[in-house]
PDB file with SEQRES, HELIX, SHEET and CRYST1 records, atoms N, CA, C and O in Angstrom:
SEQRES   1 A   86  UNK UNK UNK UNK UNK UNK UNK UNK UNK UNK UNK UNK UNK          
SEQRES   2 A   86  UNK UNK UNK UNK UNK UNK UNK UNK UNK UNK UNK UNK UNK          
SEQRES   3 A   86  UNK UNK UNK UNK UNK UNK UNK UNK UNK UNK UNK UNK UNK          
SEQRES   4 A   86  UNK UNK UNK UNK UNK UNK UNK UNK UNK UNK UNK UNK UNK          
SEQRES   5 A   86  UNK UNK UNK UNK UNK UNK UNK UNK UNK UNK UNK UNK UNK          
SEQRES   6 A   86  UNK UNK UNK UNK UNK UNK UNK UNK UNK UNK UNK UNK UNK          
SEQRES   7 A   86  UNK UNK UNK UNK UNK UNK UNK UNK                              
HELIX    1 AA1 UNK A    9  UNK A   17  1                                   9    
HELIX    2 AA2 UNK A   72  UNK A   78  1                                   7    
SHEET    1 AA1 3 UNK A   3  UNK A   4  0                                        
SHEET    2 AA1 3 UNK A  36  UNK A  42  1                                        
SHEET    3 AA1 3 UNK A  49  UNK A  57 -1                                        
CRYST1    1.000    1.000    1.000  90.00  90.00  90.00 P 1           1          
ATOM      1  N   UNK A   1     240.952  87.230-142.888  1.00  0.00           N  
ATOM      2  CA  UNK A   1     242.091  87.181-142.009  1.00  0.00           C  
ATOM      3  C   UNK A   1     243.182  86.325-142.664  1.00  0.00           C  
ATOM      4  O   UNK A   1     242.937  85.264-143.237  1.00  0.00           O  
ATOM      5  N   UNK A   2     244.468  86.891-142.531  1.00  0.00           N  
ATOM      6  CA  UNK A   2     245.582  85.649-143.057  1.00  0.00           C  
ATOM      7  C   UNK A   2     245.864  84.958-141.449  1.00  0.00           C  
ATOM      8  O   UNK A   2     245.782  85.436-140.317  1.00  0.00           O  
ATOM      9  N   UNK A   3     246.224  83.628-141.972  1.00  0.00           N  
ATOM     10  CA  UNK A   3     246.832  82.737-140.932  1.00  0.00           C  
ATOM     11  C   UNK A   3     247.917  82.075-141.623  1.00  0.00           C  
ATOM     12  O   UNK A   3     247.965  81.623-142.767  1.00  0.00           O  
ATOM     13  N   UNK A   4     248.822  82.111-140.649  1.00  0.00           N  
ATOM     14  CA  UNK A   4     250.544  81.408-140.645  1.00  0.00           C  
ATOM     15  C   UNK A   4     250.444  80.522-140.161  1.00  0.00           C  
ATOM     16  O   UNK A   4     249.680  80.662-139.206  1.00  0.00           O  
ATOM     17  N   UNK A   5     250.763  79.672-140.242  1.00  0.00           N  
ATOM     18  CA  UNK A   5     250.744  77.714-139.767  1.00  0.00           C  
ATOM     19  C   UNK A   5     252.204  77.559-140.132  1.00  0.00           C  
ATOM     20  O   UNK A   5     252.573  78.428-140.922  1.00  0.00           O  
ATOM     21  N   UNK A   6     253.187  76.645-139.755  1.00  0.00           N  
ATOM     22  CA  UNK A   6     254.021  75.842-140.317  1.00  0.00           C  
ATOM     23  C   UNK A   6     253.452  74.867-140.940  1.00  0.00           C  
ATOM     24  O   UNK A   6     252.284  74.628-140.632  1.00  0.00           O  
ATOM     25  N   UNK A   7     254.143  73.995-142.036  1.00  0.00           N  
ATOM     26  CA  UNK A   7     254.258  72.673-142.017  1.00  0.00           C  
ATOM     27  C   UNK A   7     255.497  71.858-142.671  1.00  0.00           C  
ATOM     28  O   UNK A   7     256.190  72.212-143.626  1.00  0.00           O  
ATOM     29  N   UNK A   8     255.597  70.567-141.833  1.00  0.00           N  
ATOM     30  CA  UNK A   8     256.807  70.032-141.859  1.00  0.00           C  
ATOM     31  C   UNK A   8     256.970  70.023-143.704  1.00  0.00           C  
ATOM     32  O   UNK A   8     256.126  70.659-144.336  1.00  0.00           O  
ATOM     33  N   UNK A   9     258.128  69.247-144.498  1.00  0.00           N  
ATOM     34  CA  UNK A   9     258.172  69.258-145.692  1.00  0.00           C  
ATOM     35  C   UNK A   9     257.596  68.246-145.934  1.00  0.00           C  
ATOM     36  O   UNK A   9     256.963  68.468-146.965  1.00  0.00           O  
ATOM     37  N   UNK A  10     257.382  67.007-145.530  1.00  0.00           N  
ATOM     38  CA  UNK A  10     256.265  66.273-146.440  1.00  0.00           C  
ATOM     39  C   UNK A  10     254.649  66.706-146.510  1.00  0.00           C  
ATOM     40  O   UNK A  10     253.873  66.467-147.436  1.00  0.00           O  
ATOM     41  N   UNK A  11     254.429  67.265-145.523  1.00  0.00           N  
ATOM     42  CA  UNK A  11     252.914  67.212-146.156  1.00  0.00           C  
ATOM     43  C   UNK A  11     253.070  68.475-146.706  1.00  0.00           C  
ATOM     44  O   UNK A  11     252.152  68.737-147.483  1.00  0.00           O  
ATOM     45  N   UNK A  12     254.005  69.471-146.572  1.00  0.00           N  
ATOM     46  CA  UNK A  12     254.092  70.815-147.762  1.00  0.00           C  
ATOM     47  C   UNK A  12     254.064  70.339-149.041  1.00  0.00           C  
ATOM     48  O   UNK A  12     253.471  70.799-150.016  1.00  0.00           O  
ATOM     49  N   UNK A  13     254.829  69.280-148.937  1.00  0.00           N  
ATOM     50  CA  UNK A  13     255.000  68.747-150.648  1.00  0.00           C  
ATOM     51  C   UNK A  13     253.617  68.490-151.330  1.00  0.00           C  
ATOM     52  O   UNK A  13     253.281  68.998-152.399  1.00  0.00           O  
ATOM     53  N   UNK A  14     252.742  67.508-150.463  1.00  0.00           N  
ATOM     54  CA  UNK A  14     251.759  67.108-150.680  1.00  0.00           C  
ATOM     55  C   UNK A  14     250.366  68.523-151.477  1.00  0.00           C  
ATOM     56  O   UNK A  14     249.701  68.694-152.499  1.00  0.00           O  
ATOM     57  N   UNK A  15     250.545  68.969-150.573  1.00  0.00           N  
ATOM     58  CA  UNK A  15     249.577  70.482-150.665  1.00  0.00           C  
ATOM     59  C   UNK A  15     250.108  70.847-152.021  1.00  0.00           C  
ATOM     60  O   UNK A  15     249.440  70.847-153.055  1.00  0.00           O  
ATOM     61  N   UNK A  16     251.259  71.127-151.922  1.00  0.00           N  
ATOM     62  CA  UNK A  16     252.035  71.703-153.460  1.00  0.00           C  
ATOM     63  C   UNK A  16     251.881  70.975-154.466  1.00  0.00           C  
ATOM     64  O   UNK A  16     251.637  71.545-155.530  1.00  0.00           O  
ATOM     65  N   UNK A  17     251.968  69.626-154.439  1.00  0.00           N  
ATOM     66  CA  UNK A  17     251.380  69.043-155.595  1.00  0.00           C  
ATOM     67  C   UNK A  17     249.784  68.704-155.964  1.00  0.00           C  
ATOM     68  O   UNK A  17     249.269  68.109-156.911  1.00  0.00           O  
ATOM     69  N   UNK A  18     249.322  69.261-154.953  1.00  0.00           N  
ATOM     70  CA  UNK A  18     247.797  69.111-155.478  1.00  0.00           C  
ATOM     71  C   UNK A  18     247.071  67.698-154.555  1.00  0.00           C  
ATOM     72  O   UNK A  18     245.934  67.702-154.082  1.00  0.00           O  
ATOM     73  N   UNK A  19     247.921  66.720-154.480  1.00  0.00           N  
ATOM     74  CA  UNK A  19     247.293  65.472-153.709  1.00  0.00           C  
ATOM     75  C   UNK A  19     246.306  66.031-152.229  1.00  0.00           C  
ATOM     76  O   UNK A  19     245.170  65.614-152.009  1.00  0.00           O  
ATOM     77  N   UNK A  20     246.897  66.844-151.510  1.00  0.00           N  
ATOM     78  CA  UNK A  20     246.559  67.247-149.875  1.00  0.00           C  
ATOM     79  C   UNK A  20     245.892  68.109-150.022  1.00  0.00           C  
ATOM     80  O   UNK A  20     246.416  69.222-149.988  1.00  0.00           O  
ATOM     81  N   UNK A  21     244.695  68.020-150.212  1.00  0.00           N  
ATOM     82  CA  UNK A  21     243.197  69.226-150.179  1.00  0.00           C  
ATOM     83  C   UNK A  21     242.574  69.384-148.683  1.00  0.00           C  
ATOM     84  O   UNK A  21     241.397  69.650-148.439  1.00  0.00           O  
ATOM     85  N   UNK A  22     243.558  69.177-147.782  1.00  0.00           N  
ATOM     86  CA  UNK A  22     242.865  69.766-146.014  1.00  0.00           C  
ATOM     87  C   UNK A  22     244.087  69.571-145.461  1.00  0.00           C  
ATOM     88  O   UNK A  22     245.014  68.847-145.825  1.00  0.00           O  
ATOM     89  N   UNK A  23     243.911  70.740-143.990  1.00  0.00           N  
ATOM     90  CA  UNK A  23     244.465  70.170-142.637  1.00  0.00           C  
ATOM     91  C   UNK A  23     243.848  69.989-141.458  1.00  0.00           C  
ATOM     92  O   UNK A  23     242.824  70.486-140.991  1.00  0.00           O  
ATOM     93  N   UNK A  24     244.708  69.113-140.996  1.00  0.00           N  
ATOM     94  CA  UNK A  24     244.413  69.058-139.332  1.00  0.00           C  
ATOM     95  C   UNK A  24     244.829  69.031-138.754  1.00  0.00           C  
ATOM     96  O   UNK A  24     245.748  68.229-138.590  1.00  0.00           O  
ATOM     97  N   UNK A  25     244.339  70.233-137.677  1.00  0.00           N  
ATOM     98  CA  UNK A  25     245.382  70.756-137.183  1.00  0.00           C  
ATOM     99  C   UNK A  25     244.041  70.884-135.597  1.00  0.00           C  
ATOM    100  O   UNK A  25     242.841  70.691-135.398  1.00  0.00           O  
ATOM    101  N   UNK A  26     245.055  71.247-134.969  1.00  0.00           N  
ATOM    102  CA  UNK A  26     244.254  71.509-133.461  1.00  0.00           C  
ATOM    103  C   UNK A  26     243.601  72.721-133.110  1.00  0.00           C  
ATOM    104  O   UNK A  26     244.160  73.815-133.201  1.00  0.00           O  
ATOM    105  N   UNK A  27     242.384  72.555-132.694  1.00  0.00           N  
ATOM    106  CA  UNK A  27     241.541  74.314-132.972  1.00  0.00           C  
ATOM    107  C   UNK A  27     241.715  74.601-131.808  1.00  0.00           C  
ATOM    108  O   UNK A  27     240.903  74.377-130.910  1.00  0.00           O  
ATOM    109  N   UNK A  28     243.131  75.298-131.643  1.00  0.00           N  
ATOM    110  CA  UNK A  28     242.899  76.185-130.586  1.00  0.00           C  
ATOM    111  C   UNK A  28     243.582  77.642-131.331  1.00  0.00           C  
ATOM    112  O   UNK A  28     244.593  78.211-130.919  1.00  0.00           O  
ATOM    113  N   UNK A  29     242.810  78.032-132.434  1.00  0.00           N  
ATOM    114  CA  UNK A  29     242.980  79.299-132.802  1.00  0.00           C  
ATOM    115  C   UNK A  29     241.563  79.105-133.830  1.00  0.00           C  
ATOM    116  O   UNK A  29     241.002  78.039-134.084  1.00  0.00           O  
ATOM    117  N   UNK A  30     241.224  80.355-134.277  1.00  0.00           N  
ATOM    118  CA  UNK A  30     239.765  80.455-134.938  1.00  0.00           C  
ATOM    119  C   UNK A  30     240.275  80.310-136.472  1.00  0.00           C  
ATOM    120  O   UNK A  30     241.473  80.517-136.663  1.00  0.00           O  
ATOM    121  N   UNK A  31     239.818  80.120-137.089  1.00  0.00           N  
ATOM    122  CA  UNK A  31     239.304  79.744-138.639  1.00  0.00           C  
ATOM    123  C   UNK A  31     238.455  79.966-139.363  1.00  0.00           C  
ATOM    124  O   UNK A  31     237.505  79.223-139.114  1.00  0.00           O  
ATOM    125  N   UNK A  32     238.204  80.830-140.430  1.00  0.00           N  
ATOM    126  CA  UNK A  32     237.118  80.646-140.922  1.00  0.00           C  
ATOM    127  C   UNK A  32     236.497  80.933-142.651  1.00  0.00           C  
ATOM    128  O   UNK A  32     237.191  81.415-143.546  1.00  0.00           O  
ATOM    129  N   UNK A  33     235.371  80.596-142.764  1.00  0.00           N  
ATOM    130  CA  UNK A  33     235.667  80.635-144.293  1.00  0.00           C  
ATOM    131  C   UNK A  33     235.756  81.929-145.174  1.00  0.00           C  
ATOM    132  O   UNK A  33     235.030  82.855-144.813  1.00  0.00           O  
ATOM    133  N   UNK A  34     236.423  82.094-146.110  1.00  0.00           N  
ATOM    134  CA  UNK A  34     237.154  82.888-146.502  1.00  0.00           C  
ATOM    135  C   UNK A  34     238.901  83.464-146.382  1.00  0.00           C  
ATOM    136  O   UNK A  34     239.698  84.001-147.151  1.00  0.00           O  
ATOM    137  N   UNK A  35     238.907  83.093-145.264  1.00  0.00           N  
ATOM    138  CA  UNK A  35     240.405  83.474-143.986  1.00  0.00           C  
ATOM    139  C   UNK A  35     241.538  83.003-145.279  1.00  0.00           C  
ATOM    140  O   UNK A  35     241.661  81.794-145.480  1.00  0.00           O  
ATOM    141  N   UNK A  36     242.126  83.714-145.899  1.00  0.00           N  
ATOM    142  CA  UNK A  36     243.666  83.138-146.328  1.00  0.00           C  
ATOM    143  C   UNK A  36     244.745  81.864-145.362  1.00  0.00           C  
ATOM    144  O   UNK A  36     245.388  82.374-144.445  1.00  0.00           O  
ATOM    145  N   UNK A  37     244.887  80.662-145.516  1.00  0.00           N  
ATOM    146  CA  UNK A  37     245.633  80.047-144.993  1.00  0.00           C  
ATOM    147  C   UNK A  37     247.646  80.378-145.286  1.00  0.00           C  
ATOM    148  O   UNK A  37     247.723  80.562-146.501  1.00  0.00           O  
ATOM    149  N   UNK A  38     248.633  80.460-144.871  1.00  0.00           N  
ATOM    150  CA  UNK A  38     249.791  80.353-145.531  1.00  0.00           C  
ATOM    151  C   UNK A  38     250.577  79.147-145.046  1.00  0.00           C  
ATOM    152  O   UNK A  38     251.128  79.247-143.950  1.00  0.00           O  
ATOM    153  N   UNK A  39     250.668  78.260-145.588  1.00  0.00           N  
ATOM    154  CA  UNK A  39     251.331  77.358-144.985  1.00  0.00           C  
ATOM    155  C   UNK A  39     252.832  77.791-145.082  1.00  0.00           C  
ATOM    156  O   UNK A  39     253.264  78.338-146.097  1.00  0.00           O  
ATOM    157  N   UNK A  40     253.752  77.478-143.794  1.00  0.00           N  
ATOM    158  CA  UNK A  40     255.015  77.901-144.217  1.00  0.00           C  
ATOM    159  C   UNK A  40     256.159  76.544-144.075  1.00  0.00           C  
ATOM    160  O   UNK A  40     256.209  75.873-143.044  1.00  0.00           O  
ATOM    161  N   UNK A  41     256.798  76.350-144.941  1.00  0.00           N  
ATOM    162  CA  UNK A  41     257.652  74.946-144.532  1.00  0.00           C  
ATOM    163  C   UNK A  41     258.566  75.004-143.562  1.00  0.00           C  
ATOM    164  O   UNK A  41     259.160  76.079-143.479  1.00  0.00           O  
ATOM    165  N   UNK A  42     258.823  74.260-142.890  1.00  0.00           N  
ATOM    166  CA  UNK A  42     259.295  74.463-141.352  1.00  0.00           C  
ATOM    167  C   UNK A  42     260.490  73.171-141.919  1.00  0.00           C  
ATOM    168  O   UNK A  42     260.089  72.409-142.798  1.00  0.00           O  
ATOM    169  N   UNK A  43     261.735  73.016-141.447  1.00  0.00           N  
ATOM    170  CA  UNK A  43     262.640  71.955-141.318  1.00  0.00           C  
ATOM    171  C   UNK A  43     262.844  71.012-139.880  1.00  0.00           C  
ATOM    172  O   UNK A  43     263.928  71.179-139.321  1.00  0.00           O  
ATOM    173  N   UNK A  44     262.270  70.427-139.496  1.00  0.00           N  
ATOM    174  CA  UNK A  44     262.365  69.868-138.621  1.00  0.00           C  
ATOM    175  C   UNK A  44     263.570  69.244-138.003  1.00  0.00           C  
ATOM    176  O   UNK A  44     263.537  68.767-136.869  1.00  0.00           O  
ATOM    177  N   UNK A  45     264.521  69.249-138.677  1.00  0.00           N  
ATOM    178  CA  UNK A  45     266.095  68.638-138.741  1.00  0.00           C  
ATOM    179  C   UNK A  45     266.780  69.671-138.204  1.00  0.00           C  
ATOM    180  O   UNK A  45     267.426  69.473-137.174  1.00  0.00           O  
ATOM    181  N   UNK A  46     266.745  71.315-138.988  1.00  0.00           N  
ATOM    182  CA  UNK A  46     267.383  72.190-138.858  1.00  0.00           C  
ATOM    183  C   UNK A  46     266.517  73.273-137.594  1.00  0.00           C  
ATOM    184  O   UNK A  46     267.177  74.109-136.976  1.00  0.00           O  
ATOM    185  N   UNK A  47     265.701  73.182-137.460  1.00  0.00           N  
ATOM    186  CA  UNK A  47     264.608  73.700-137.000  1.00  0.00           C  
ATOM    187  C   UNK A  47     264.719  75.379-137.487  1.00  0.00           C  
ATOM    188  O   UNK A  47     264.853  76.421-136.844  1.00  0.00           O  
ATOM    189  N   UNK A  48     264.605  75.101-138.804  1.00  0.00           N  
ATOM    190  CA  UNK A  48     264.181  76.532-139.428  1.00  0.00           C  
ATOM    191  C   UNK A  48     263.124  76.294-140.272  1.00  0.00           C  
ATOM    192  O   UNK A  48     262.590  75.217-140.539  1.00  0.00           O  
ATOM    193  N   UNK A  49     262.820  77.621-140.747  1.00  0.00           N  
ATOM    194  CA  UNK A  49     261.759  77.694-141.890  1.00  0.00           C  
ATOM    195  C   UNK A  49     262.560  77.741-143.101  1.00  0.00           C  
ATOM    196  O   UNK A  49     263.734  78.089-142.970  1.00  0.00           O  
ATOM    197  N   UNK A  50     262.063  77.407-144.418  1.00  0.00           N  
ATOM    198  CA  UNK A  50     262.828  76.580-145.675  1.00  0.00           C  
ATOM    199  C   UNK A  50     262.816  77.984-146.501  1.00  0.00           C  
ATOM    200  O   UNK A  50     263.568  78.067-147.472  1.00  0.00           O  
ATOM    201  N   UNK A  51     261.944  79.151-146.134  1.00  0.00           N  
ATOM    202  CA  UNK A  51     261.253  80.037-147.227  1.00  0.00           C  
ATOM    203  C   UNK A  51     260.630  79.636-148.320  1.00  0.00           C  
ATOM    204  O   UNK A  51     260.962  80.331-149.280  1.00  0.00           O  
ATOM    205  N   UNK A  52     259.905  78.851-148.568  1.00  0.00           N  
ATOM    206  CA  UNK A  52     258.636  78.400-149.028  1.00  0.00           C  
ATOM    207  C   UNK A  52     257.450  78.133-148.778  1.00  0.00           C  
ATOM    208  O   UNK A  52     257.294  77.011-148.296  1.00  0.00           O  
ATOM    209  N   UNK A  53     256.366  78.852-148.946  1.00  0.00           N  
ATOM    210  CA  UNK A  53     255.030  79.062-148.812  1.00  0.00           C  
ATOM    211  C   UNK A  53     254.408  78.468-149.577  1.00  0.00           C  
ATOM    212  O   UNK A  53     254.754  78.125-150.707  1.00  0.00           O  
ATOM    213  N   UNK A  54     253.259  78.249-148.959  1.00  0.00           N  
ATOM    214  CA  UNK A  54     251.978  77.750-149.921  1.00  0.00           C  
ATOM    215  C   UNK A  54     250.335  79.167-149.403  1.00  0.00           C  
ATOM    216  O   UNK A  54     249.973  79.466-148.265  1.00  0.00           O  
ATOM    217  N   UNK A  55     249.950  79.513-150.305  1.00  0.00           N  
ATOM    218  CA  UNK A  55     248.853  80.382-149.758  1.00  0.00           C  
ATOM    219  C   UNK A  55     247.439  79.770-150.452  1.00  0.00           C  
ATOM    220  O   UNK A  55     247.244  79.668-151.663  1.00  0.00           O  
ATOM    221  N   UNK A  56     246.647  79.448-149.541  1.00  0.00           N  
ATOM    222  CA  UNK A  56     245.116  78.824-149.649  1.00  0.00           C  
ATOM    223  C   UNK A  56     244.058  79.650-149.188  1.00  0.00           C  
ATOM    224  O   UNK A  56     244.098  80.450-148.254  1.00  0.00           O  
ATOM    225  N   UNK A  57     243.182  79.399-149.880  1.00  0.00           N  
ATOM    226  CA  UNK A  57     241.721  80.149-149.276  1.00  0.00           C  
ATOM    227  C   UNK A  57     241.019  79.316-148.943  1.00  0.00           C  
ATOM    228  O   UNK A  57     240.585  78.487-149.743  1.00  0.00           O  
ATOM    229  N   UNK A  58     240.609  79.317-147.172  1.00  0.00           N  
ATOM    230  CA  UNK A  58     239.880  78.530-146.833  1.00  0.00           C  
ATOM    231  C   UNK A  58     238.424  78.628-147.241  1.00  0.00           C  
ATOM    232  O   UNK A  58     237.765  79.656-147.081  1.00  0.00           O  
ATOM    233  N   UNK A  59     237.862  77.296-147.877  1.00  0.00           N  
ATOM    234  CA  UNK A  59     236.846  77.063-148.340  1.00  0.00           C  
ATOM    235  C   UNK A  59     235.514  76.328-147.535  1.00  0.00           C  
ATOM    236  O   UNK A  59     234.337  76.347-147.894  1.00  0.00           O  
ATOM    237  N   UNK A  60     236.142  75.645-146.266  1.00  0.00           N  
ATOM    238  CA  UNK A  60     235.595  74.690-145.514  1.00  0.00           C  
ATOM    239  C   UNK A  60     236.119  74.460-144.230  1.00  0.00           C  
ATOM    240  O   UNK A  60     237.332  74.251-144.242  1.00  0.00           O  
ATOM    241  N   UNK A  61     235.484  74.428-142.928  1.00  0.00           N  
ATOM    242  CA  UNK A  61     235.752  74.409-141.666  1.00  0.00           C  
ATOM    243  C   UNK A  61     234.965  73.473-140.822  1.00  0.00           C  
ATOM    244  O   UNK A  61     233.769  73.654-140.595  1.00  0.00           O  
ATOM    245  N   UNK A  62     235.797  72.250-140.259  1.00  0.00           N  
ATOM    246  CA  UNK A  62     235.004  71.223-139.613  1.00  0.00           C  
ATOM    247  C   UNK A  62     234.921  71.299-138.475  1.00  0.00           C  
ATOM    248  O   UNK A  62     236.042  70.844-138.248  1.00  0.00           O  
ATOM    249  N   UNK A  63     234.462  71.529-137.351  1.00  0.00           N  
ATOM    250  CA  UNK A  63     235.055  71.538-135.782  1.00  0.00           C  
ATOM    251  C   UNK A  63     234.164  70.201-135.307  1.00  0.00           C  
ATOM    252  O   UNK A  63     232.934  70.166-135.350  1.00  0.00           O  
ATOM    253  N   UNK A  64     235.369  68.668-134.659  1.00  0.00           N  
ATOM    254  CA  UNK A  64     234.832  68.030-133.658  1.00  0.00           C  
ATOM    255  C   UNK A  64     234.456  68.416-132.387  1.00  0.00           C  
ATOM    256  O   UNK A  64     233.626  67.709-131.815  1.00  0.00           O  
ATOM    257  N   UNK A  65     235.083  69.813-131.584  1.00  0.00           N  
ATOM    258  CA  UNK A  65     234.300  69.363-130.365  1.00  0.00           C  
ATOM    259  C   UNK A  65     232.956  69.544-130.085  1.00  0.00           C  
ATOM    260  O   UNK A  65     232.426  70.455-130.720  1.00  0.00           O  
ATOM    261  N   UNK A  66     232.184  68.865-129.230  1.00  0.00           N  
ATOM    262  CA  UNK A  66     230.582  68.925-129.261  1.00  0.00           C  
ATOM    263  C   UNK A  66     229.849  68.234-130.184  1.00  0.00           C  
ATOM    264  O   UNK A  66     228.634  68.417-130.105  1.00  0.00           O  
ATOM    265  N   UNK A  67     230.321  67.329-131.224  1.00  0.00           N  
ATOM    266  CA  UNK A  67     229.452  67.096-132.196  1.00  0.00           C  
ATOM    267  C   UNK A  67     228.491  65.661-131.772  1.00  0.00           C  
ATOM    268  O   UNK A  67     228.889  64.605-131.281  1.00  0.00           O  
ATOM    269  N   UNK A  68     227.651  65.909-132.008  1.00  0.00           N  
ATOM    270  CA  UNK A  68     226.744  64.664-131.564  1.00  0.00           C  
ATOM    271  C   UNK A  68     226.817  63.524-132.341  1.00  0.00           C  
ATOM    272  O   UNK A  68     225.844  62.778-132.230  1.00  0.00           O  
ATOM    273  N   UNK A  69     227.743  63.157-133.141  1.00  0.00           N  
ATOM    274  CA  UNK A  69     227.638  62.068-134.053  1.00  0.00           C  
ATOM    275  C   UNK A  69     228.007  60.717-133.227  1.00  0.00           C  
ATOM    276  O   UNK A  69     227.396  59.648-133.239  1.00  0.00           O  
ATOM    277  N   UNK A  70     228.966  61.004-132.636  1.00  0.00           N  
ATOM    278  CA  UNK A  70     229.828  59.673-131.830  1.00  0.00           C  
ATOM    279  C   UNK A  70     230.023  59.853-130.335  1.00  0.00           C  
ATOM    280  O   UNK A  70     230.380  60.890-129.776  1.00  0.00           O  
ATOM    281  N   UNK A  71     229.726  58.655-129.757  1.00  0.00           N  
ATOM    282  CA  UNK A  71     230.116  58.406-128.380  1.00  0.00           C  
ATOM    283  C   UNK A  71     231.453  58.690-128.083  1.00  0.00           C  
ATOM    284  O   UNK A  71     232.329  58.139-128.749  1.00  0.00           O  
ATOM    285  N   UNK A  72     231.860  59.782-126.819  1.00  0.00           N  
ATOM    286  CA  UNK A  72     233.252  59.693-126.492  1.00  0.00           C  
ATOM    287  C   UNK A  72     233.934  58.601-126.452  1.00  0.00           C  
ATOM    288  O   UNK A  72     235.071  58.621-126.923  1.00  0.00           O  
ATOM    289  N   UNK A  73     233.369  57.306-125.842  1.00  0.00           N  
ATOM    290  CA  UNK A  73     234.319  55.871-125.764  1.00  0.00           C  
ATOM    291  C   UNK A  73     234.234  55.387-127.537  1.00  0.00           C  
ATOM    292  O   UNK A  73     234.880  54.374-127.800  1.00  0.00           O  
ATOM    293  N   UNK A  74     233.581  55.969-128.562  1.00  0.00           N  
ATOM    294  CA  UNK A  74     234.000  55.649-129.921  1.00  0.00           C  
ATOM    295  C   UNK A  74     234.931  56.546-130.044  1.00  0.00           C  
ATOM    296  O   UNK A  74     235.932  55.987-130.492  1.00  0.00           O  
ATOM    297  N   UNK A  75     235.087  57.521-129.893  1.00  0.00           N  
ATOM    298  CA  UNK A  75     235.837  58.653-130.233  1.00  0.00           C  
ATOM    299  C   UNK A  75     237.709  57.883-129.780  1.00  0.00           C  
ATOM    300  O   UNK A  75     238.634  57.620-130.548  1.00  0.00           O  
ATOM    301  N   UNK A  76     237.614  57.736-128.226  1.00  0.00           N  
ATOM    302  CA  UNK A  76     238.474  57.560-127.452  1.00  0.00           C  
ATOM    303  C   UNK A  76     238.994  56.038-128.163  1.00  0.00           C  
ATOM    304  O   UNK A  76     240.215  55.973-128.310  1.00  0.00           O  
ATOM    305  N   UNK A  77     238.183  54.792-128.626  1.00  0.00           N  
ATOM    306  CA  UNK A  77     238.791  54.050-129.261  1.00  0.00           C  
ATOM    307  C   UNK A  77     239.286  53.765-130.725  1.00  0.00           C  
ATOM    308  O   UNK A  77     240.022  52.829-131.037  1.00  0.00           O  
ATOM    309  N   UNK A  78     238.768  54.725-131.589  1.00  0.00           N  
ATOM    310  CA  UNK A  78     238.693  54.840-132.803  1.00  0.00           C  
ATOM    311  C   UNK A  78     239.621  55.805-133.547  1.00  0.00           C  
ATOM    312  O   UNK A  78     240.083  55.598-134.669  1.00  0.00           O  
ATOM    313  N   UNK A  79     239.882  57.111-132.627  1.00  0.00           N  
ATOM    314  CA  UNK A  79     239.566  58.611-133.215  1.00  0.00           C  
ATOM    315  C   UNK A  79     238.969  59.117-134.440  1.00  0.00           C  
ATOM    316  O   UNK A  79     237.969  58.508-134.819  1.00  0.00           O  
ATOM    317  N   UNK A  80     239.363  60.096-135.136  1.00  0.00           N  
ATOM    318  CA  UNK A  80     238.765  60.519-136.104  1.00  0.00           C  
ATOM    319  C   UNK A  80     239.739  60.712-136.881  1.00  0.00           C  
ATOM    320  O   UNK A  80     240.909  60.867-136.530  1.00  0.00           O  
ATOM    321  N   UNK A  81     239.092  60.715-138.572  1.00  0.00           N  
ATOM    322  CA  UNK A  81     239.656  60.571-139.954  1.00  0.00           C  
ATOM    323  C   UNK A  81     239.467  61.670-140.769  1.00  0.00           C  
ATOM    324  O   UNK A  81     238.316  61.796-141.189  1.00  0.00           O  
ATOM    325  N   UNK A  82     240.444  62.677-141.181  1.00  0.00           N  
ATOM    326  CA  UNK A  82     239.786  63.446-142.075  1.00  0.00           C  
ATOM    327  C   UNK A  82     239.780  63.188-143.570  1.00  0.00           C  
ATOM    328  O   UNK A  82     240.867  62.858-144.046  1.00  0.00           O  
ATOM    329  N   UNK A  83     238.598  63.293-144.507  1.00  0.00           N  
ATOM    330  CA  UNK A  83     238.814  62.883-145.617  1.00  0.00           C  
ATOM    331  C   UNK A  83     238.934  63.554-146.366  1.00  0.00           C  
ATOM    332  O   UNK A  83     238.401  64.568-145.916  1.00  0.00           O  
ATOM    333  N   UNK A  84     239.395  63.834-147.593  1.00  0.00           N  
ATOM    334  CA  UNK A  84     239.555  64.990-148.470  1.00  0.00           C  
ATOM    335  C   UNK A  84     239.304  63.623-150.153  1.00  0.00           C  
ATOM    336  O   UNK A  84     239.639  62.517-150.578  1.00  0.00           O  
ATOM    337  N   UNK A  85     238.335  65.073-150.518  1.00  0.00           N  
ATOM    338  CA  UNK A  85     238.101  64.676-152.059  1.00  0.00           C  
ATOM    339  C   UNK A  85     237.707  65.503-152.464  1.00  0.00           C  
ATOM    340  O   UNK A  85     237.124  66.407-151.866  1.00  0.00           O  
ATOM    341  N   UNK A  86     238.063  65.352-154.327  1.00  0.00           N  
ATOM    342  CA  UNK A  86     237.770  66.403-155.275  1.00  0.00           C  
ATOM    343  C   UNK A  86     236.515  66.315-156.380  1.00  0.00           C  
ATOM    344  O   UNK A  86     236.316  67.244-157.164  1.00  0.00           O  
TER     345      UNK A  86                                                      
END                                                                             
């Protein structure tokens, strides 16, 4: 499946240069591995899109809700961190 996302221009930059190996983003749409990602740069100033893309193949899919690792009141005081490494 392809998926269209915006993203603002700094973390586009990031992705584009190689530093930003994930997103996070809110799962209320499905994901999954294999799925083409397109990130599209969005201007937040102008509120347009820049016409610059980034296209990824999703490799990896995390979903927090339900996970038994952490107490909601850890969750609720802490939240969660995503980490990315190569």
């Amino acid at each position: 499946m392809i998926i269209k996302k915006k993203t603002w221009p700094r973390p586009f930059e990031k992705v584009l240069s190689g530093d930003k190996t994930f997103e996070l983003r809110l799962a209320d749409w499905e994901c999954t591995l294999g799925d083409t990602l397109i990130l599209e740069e969005w201007d937040p100033e102008t509120k347009e899109y820049t016409g610059r893309t980034i296209e990824k193949k999703v490799t990896y899919v995390a979903k927090t809700k339900g996970q038994p690792y952490f107490t909601k009141e850890e969750v609720e005081e802490h939240g969660f961190q995503v980490i990315g490494f190569k």
